[in-house]
C-alpha positions as CSV (number, residue, x, y, z in Angstrom):
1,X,25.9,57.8,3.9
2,X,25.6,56.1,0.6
3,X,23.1,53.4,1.6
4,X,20.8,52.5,4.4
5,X,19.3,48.6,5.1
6,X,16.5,47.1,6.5
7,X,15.0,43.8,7.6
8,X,12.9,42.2,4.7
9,X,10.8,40.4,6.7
10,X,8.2,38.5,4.2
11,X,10.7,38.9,1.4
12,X,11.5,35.6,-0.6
13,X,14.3,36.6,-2.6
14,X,13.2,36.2,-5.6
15,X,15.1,40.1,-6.7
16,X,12.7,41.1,-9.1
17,X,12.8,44.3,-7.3
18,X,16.4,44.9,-8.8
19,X,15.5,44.0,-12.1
20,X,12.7,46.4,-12.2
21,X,14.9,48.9,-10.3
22,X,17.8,48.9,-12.9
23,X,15.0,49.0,-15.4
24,X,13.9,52.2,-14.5
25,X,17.3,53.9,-14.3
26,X,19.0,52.4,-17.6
27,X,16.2,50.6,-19.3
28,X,17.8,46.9,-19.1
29,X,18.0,44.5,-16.6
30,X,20.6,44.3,-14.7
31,X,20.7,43.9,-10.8
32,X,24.3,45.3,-10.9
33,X,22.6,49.1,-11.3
34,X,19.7,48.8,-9.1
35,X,19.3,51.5,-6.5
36,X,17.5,48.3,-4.1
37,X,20.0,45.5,-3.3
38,X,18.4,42.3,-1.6
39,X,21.2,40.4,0.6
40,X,21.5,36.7,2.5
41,X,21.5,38.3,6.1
42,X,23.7,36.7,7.5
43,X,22.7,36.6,11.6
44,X,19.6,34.7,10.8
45,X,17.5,33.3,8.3
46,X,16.1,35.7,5.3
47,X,17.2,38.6,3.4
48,X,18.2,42.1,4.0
49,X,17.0,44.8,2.1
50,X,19.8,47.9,0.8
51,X,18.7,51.1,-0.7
52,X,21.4,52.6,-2.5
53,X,21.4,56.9,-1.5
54,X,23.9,57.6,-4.4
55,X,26.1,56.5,-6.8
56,X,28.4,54.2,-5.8
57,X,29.7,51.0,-7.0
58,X,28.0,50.9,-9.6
59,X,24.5,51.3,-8.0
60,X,22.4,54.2,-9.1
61,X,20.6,56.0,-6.2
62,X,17.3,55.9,-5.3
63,X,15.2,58.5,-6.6
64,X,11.6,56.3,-5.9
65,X,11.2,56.3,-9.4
66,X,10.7,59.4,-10.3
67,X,8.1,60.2,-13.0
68,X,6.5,56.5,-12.4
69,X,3.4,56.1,-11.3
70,X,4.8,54.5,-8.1
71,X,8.0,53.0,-7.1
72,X,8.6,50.1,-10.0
73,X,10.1,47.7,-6.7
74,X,6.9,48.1,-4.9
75,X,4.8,47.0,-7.8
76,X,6.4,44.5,-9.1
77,X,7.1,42.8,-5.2
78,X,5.5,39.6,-4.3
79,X,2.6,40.6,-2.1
80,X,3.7,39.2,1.6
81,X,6.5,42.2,1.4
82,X,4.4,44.6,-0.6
83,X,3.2,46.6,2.9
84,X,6.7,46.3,4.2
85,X,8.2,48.0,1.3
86,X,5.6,50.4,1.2
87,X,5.8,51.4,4.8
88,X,9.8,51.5,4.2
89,X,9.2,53.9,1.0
90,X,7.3,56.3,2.4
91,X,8.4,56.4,5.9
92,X,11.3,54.8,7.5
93,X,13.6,55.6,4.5
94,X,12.8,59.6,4.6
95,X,13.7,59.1,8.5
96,X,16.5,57.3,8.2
97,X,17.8,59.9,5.5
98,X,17.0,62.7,7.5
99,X,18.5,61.6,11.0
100,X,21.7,61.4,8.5
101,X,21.1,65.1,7.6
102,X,21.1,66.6,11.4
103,X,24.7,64.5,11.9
């Protein structure tokens, strides 16, 4: 498993999750490296939110910024997704990753 998505509900788009993201990987800005990936969902309107596991095309994976203070796509999120992000951070990402483990 490389990545795992989520619903965004309460996201806007605006991606300054990625920026931060890439940020703290490379130190520049460029969504192209960001472990977080926000997609047009296409079922419905909104967005979909990716979290890259590992390395792959290009993405770096998500390591929740370690040595940060906290997770630079959780404090730089607008605040209507800020508890959803959160919640996924903490919780349903550590499930989802270790559901993949016992496969």
């Amino acid at each position: 498993m490389n990545k795992v998505s989520f619903e965004a509900t309460g996201c806007g788009g605006c991606r300054t999750c990625e920026i931060a993201c890439s940020y703290h990987h490379k130190k520049v800005f460029s969504p192209n490296l960001s472990s977080i990936e926000i997609s047009d969902r296409t079922d419905k309107p909104g967005f979909s939110l990716t979290f890259h596991i590992g390395d792959v095309d290009g993405h770096l994976g998500c390591d929740r910024c370690e040595g940060e203070d906290e997770p630079l796509c959780l404090k730089y999120c607008n605040i209507s997704m800020r508890e959803k992000l959160k919640t996924i951070l903490q919780s349903e990402l550590p499930e989802k990753l270790a559901g993949e483990d016992k496969r």
